[in-house]
C-alpha positions, 0 to 999 in steps of 0.5 A: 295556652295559645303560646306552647303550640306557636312554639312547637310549630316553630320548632317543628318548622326550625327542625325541618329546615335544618334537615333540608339543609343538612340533606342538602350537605349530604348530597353535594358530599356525595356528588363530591366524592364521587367525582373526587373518585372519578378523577383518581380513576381517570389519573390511576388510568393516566398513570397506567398507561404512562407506565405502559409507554416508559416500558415500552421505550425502555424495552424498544431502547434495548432491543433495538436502540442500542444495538443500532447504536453500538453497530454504529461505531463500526459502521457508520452506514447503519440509522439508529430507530427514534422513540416510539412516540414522536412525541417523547423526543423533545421531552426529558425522558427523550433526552434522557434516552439519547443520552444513554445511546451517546454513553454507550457509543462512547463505551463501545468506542472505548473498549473496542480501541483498547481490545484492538490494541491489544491485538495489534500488539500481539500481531506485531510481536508474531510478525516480527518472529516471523520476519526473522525466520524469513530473513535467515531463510532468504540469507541461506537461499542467497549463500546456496545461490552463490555456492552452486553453479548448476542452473537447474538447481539455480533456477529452483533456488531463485523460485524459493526466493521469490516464494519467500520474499512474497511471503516476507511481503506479506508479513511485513504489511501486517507488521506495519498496518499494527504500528511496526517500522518498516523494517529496512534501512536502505541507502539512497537509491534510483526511484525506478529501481524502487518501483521495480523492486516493488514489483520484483516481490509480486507473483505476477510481476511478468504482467507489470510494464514500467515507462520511465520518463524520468530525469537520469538520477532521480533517487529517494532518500534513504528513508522513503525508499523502502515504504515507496516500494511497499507502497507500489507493491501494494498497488501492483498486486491489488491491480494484479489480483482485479484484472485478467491475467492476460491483461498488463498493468501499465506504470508511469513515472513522471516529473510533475510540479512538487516532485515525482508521481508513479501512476498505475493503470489496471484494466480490472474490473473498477470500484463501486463509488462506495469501495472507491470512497473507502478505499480512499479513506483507507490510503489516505491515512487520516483515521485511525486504523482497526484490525476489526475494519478490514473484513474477515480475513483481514484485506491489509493493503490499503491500511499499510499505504495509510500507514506509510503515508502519514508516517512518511508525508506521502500521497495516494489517491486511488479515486480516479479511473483508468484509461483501460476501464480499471482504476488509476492510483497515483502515488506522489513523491514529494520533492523533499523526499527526492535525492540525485545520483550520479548515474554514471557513478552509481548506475541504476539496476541493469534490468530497470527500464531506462528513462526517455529522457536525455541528459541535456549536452555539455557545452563545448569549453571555451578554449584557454588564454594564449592557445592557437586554436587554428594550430591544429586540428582539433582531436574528434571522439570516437563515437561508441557502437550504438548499444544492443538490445536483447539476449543476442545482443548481449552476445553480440557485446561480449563478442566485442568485449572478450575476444577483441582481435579474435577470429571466427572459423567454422563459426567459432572464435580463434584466439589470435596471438599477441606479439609485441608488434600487435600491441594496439597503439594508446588513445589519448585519454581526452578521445576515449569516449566513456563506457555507457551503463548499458553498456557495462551491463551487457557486457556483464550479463555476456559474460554471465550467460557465457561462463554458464553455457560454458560449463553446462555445455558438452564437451563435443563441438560439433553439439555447439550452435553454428553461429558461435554463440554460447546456448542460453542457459543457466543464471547468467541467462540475457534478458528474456530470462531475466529475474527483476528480483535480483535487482533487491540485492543489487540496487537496495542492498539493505544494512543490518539497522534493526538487529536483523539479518541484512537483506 
């Protein structure tokens, strides 16, 4: 009887501690899972807030990154913004993004090449129509030049070539800065009859004062005369343009170690250190060349001496400044790209500068085996008249040349006639003294301005000048009014090798 209670109470005990124990397990499932609840909370909020950042790297990569990142390619000056967190620029996702800035630049790069190709092609087909309409135009001014001898109607004539040969240059840059020939091909010519053919095809070519101080002969090759005279005209107008127009533009032509350097002072305005770097870089021609990089409108200049420059070795630096304030460019002719000629053979242009320099005296030559040099006297040369200068000396020379043995009444000439017992007794051929270039040319240019004041003059003498000198006048006028660009005609007489008209 004693044992059915002992055992209910033992139950009962056993029961009670199994709730406790069960109670307990519920309690630490519950604090479990509400801490399990807690976390996914915490990393739903984590979770939350990694989404918000990777949206707003993406929207700042949009809206900001890559933008800056295609201006880049053109100009190279602009910063691309970092990630919004500084954290995130050595994770993956940071790289993950640079990447994309790099394979957008490269696309960018890419298609911006093939579209400026494709301009340039364009360009180039336009310009080459435009500079056969401009040769058959200057071929037609020419034939109307040589056909008409009035000088006011040559006096218009001359000033629509010089309108359309500035026209042609302008065409023609625009042809090469799109991978275009230079469009001529010339013979071997005097450098100084390059540069002053470069300076014949600028508006204000009356501003531009050349001191040559180079050796007698000193010519290009047939291939580099025609981008050397490009080239200077490039530079003379872009020192045109950024000086007073009552200020000159000074050119120098000197020797210098490996070869020959056209130097041209401007008293302009100067560059900045930035246009100066650009500049540079442009002439230097070592980049690639894009329409798009040369403003709006496009400034070609530059990018035609870069051209020229790597197609044909030559060197430009524009990085100095000049003694006048403005700036210096120098352009250096290499020594392989010099020739010579014989001044005496083939002059240089009447109306280029003549050069400082002397050539060196011939030495006397010994005398022959066998001959008596005591025997005789020996013959001494007549020195020539000293050769004048200027429109009056011109006069002066054709005075000489054409009316040898006349004389001057009332200021003017009287032909005296020739009998047998005038005739002038010959010179030896060893005494003659040779016929100087300039003089040739004075006579020449006499000669032109005479017959021109000749048939524009009235028919009454008493309306000529007393001193018995032709009025200046008409195309043959001295050299006060003389015009270098008919200087292209006379020392780079172009031959027809591209299928064009010849120049």
């Amino acid at each position: 009887m004693t044992a059915l209670p002992d055992l209910a109470a033992g139950g009962l005990a056993l029961g009670t501690l199994s709730a406790f124990a069960l109670g307990g397990q519920l309690v630490r499932l519950r604090r479990r899972d509400a801490r399990r609840r807690a976390e996914i909370a915490a990393l739903r909020t984590q979770l939350d807030g990694s989404l918000r950042a990777f949206t707003s790297e993406v929207e700042h990569l949009a809206a900001r990154r890559v933008p800056a990142a295609a201006g880049q390619v053109t100009h190279r000056h602009l910063d691309v913004p970092g990630p919004l967190q500084p954290l995130t620029a050595d994770t993956p996702l940071g790289r993950a993004l640079d990447d994309v800035l790099v394979a957008v630049q490269s696309e960018v790069a890419a298609q911006r090449t093939r579209v400026d190709a494709a301009a340039q092609a364009g360009m180039r087909g336009a310009t080459r129509e435009i500079q056969a309409a401009l040769y058959r135009l200057q071929d037609a001014l020419r034939q109307l030049q040589q056909r008409y001898d009035d000088p006011e109607l040559a006096q218009t004539l001359f000033a629509l070539d010089h309108e359309n040969e500035q026209s042609l240059r302008r065409a023609q840059v625009a042809a090469v800065v799109c991978g275009a020939w230079v469009g001529l091909a010339r013979e071997e010519s005097h450098l100084v009859d390059a540069v002053t053919g470069g300076q014949a095809r600028l508006a204000g070519y009356h501003r531009v004062t050349v001191h040559n101080h180079l050796e007698p002969g000193t010519a290009l090759v047939s291939h580099a005369v025609e981008p050397v005279a490009i080239i200077v005209a490039e530079l003379l107008d872009n020192a045109l343009r950024h000086s007073a127009p009552d200020t000159d533009v000074v050119v120098s032509l000197e020797h210098v170690h490996h070869g020959v350097c056209v130097t041209i002072d401007d008293a302009g305005l100067g560059m900045t250190e930035d246009e100066r770097r650009r500049a540079q870089r442009l002439v230097a021609g070592d980049d690639p060349i894009l329409l798009t990089d040369l403003g709006d409108p496009p400034r070609m200049g530059l990018a035609a001496i870069g051209r020229l420059t790597r197609q044909f070795d030559l060197r430009v630096d524009v990085s100095s400044a000049s003694p006048y304030g403005g700036v210096r460019a120098v352009l250096r002719v290499g020594s392989h790209l010099l020739s010579r000629l014989d001044p005496d053979e083939k002059p240089p242009a009447a109306s280029a500068p003549r050069t400082t320099r002397r050539p060196a005296p011939a030495r006397p030559a010994a005398p022959a085996p066998g001959s008596d040099s005591g025997s005789g006297p020996t013959p001494v040369p007549v020195p020539a008249p000293a050769p004048a200068h200027g429109y009056d000396a011109e006069r002066t020379e054709s005075g000489a040349a054409g009316h040898q043995g006349a004389a001057v009444e009332d200021g003017l000439p009287r032909r005296r006639r020739r009998t047998a017992s005038a005739a002038p007794r010959p010179v030896a051929a060893e005494t003659r003294p040779p016929r100087r270039p300039e003089d040739a040319a004075a006579a020449l240019g006499a000669l032109q301005a005479g017959t021109a004041a000749a048939r524009s003059a009235a028919p009454d003498p008493a309306e000529q000048p007393d001193d018995g000198t032709p009025e200046r006048g008409g195309r043959g006028a001295g050299p006060a009014d003389h015009d270098p660009r008919a200087d292209r005609s006379a020392a780079h007489e172009p031959t027809d090798h591209e299928g064009g008209a010849a120049r």
